[in-house]
Each structure stands twice: as structure tokens, then as C-alpha cells.
C-alpha positions, 0 to 999 in steps of 0.5 A: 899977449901972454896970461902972467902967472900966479903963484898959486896951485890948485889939486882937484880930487874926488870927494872922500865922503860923496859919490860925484863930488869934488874937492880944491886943495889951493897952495901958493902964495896967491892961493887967495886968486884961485880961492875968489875964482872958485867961489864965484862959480858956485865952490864952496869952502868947508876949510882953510884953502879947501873948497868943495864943489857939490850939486845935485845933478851929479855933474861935478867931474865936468864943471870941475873940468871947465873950472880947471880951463878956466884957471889955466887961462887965469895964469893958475896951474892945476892938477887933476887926480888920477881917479877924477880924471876917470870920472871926467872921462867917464861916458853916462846918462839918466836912466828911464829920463822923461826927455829922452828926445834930449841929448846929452849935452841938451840934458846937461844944461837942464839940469844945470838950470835945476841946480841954480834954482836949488842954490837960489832956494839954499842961499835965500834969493827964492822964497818958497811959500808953498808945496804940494804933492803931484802924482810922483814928484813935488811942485812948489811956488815961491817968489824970487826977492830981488824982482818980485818974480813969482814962479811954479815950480815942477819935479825935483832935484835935477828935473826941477824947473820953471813951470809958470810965472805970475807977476805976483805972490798973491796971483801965484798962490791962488792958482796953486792953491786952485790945482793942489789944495787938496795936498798943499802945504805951507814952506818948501818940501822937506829935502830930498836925499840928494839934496841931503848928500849935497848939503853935507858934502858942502860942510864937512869931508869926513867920511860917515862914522861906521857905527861899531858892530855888536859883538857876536854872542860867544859859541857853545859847542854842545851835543846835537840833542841839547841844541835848540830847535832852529826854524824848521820850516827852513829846515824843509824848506832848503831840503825840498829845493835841494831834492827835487825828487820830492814834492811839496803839497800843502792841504786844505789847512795850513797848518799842515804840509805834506812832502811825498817822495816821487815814488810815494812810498816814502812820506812826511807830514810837518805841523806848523806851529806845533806845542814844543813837546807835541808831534812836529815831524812824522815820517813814515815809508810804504813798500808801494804806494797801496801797501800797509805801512813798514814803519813810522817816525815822529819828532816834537817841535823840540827836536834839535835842528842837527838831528832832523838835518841828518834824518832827512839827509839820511832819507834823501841819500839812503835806500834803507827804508825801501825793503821788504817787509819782515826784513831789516832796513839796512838789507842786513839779515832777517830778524829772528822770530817775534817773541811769543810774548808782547812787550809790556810797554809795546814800545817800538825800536824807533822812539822820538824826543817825546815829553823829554825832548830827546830826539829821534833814537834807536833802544836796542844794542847796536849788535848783530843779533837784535835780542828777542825784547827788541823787536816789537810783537804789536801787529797793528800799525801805529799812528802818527799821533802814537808817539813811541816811548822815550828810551831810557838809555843816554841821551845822544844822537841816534846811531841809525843818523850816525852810520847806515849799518844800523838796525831797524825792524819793520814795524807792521806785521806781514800781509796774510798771502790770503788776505785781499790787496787793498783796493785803493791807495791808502791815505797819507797817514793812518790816524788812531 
């Protein structure tokens, strides 16, 4: 006997708005037939012939499979889209699930059974009196309204099934309340985000409203040294990962760390946490590992992030520090003869953002022949807490982060070919 046709026409898609739901747009003149058939199996409509199948069990693609044959039986023509004919197709199971001896169709049908307990929770026909927590999932009693049926309820979503039955709430109850007092709570457990997802696919498909992003605060381009300090922890921390010929050692406190490069003539020494016009940064190089100090520099907690990126990118890609004592930093010629007279200030050509917060900067002329006041006449080698002078000259970045060619005179003086080899490596910064 042939099945006679119904005028009505039925487009199955995947949901705008949800992962695995999907939706029934019905046209015809007898759309109302397939509108009844997709009811009955649990569709529900959000809109003028628009139905919405969703669970949460995930399974939509294969029910709105079967719910397709079904109204092919019927007489109803259907049609199903492009990327819901994928998902059907698609091949893919829970992972990490507690029933792994289960196949797949096996597990299908648990969770089917999860999913009318849900929708006999959703539509009133089970009465959940109490809930408790159970280790890692939620157990739950209620009764059935149509029977009197009472029932233990364990895990969630599509694990949810019947544990027990009672032939009464109040024998229900108590042996809840006997197992889970410590955790009871009265009414059902609050929804899970499955739950939540699917309640909201079954009212409405529209998408989410994209909450406007702020807008981003306009740039200001300014000079290296106006810009704020930055993070410079990250500073060196992105440095010492991106160099693996240094090495990070922390000390016995932490406001302090120590980076040392791997032939240890070349040493940092950051303090956390520093006063922003107080000594942050101080670097200072050696000509071996046991020798005096050839010079030293230091940086407040003020100095520009720009700047300290170039000085380690500077240290990290230039041997300029790695020189013999008495002679320039950048192997350029030797420098004249130390003026007979100290320098008033006893200031040094490295000087660092001091109490005006300049950065790191070079005093002397960039030419060729350094005049005799720039060059320091001091022979005993400053400390790291010495923080040299500000220049006077203009702010801006220092000419020996800009170019290599430079000028920087070592600052101790020449050991004495008399004068004993230390006997012991020196520490990592000399204090005053």
C-alpha cells in the first residue's frame, strides 16, 4: 500500500546558536502534520513552523536522523542541510567514559535514558525534593507525580540515571538523608552548563550578543627616554630565554637576581621591587673572571623599557665590553693620557637615569679624540649603589645603544705588573 503525500516540507539544519543542536523549518500547506510528529518526539517550538531539537546528551544529529525516516514514512518530504548531514556522519564518543566496556550504540541508549529523566525534571512529571554533593558528581531523590514512584538519582547530565526506588517519599528521604546529610540540600541542584545551553537553544536562535570591545586608548609616539618603565622583570625574563649563554641565579633573598653571562665576565644584578629613582639595574664587566672590574653601569626603576631592551640586546650581540683593560670598549684607540688633575665631580662617561630619571647616557662628544675631562682620573672602582651623576647634556638615548662605534673608556685603573693576582674569584659586585 502506498503511504499518500502530505503537502508539507520539512528542512532540517544545524542550530545557529548551539554546538549539536538542530533546527525544523516546515512549509506547506499541511506543515501542521509534520509540526504534531516533531512534537511528539520531544521538538520543541521557539517559533512560527520553527521547532528546535535540543538535548544534552549531544545526540541531536542522530535523532534528527531517525526523525527524518520517520516523516519520510509519513508521506513528508525532508531535506537535510549540508553541514547537518556532516554531523550525522561524523564518527565520535565521550572522552575518559566510566562505562568503557559500553559500545557506542550501548552508550547511546544510556544517555537517552539521562535525557527523559532531564525532561521529565524540565516539564514537572518528577518532583525532586532533595540534592547532595557526591564526591565529584550530584545525586538527587524525587518522586515521579503520576505513580508515586520515588527514585535515587546519581551523576549528571548525560550520565544521570536511576540508582534506587522507594515506594515512598518519606522512605526516600530518609535514606538519602542517611547517606548525604552531611551535604543535603533541599529542591533540585542548580543547572549544569549543559543544562543551561540546552534550555536556551529550546527558547530562542539567536546567536550570543558580542558584547562591544573597548576601545583601544589612542598611541602617543614619544622619545625612548619619556616612555614608562614597562615590566622589567619580563624585560629579563624574555631576554635570559631568548640567550642561553646567560644564566639566571637567584639568591639567598628575593628581591634580588643575578644574571651572569657563561664566561662570567659579564654580570647583572636587578633588584626587585626597587624605589623608582633608586638603583634597579647594575651591570658591570670583568676582563676574566678574577680580575678587577673594567666598568660598571646602573639604571633606576624609572629607566624606559626601550632603553634597557637595547642595552641588553646591545650586551647580548656586542663584544664591546670584552677589552682590555686602558683601552676603548669598542677596540677603537687607545685613550690619551689621564688628565694630572681628577674631575671636580668625579664623575664618570657612563652615567644612568638618576634622581631625574634620564636613562643610561654617554657625557662626552661622540668624536674621535675624547678631550682629557672625559676621561675619569679616579682609580678606585665604584660601587654598584655609586650611581654616577646625570649628565647635563639633552635628554635622549644613549649614543653607545644607538651605534657601536661609540666611545667607553674603562673606568678602574691598570693593575701594578707588581701587584699580586687576587687569590680568589671576586665577589659579584663590589659594595662601597
Amino acid at each position: 500500500m502506498t503511504t499518500p503525500s502530505v503537502d508539507a516540507h520539512v528542512r532540517l539544519d544545524s542550530h545557529p546558536a548551539h554546538s549539536s543542536a538542530v533546527t525544523a523549518a516546515l512549509t506547506g500547506t499541511q506543515a501542521h502534520v509534520a509540526h504534531m510528529a516533531l512534537e511528539a518526539d520531544g521538538w520543541i517550538a521557539v517559533a512560527e513552523n520553527i521547532l528546535v531539537l535540543a538535548r544534552i546528551d549531544h545526540e541531536e544529529p542522530y535523532w534528527a536522523e531517525k526523525a527524518a525516516q520517520a516523516l519520510n514514512a509519513e508521506g513528508i518530504t525532508t531535506e537535510i542541510a549540508p553541514s547537518l548531514r556532516e554531523a550525522i556522519d561524523e564518527e565520535w564518543t565521550w572522552a575518559n567514559y566510566p562505562m568503557p566496556w559500553c559500545t557506542r550504540s550501548e552508550i547511546r541508549e544510556v544517555s537517552d535514558q539521562a535525557q527523559k529523566i532531564y525532561d521529565d525534571i524540565q516539564y514537572g512529571h518528577l518532583l525532586i525534593h532533595a540534592h547532595a554533593q557526591d564526591g565529584h558528581t550530584t545525586v538527587a531523590v524525587g518522586t515521579y507525580l503520576s505513580g508515586g514512584k520515588s527514585v535515587y538519582l546519581h551523576g549528571e547530565n548525560h550520565l544521570r540515571q536511576v540508582a534506587d526506588t522507594f515506594d515512598s517519599p518519606a522512605q526516600a528521604l530518609v535514606a538519602f538523608e542517611k547517606a548525604h546529610g552531611d551535604t543535603m540540600r533541599p529542591g533540585p541542584a542548580p543547572m549544569t552548563d549543559t543544562e543551561r545551553a540546552a534550555a536556551k537553544a529550546r527558547t530562542s536562535l539567536d546567536t550570543p550578543a558580542v558584547e562591544p570591545e573597548a576601545p583601544l586608548p589612542a598611541l602617543e609616539i614619544v622619545p625612548a627616554y619619556a616612555a614608562d618603565a614597562g615590566n622589567h622583570d619580563a624585560l629579563l625574563d624574555t631576554f635570559l630565554d631568548a640567550h642561553g649563554d646567560w644564566q639566571k641565579r637567584r639568591t639567598w633573598s628575593d628581591e634580588t637576581t643575578h644574571a651572569i653571562h657563561e664566561d662570567q665576565t659579564l654580570r647583572i644584578e636587578r633588584v626587585h621591587d626597587a624605589p623608582t629613582h633608586e638603583t634597579a639595574w647594575t651591570i658591570a664587566a670583568y676582563e676574566t673572571p678574577v680580575s678587577d672590574r673594567m666598568w660598571v653601569l646602573t639604571a633606576t626603576g624609572s629607566t624606559p623599557a626601550p632603553v634597557l631592551q637595547d642595552l641588553l640586546h646591545h650586551l647580548a650581540h656586542n663584544n664591546d665590553w670584552d677589552t682590555a683593560l686602558g683601552s676603548p670598549l669598542d677596540g677603537g684607540p687607545s685613550p690619551p693620557p689621564r688628565s694630572p688633575s681628577p674631575m671636580p665631580d668625579g664623575s664618570t662617561p657612563w652615567t644612568a637615569a638618576g634622581s631625574t630619571g634620564h636613562p643610561p647616557r654617554e657625557t662626552r662628544e661622540s668624536n674621535s679624540t675624547p678631550s682629557p675631562r672625559s676621561i675619569p682620573s679616579r682609580t678606585s672602582t665604584p660601587g654598584p649603589s655609586e650611581q654616577a651623576r646625570a649628565s647635563t647634556a639633552p635628554p635622549g638615548p644613549s649614543p653607545h645603544l644607538r651605534t657601536p662605534q661609540a666611545h667607553c673608556w674603562p673606568t678602574c685603573r691598570k693593575p701594578s705588573p707588581t701587584e699580586p693576582a687576587p687569590a680568589s674569584p671576586r665577589p659579584l659586585f663590589e659594595h662601597a
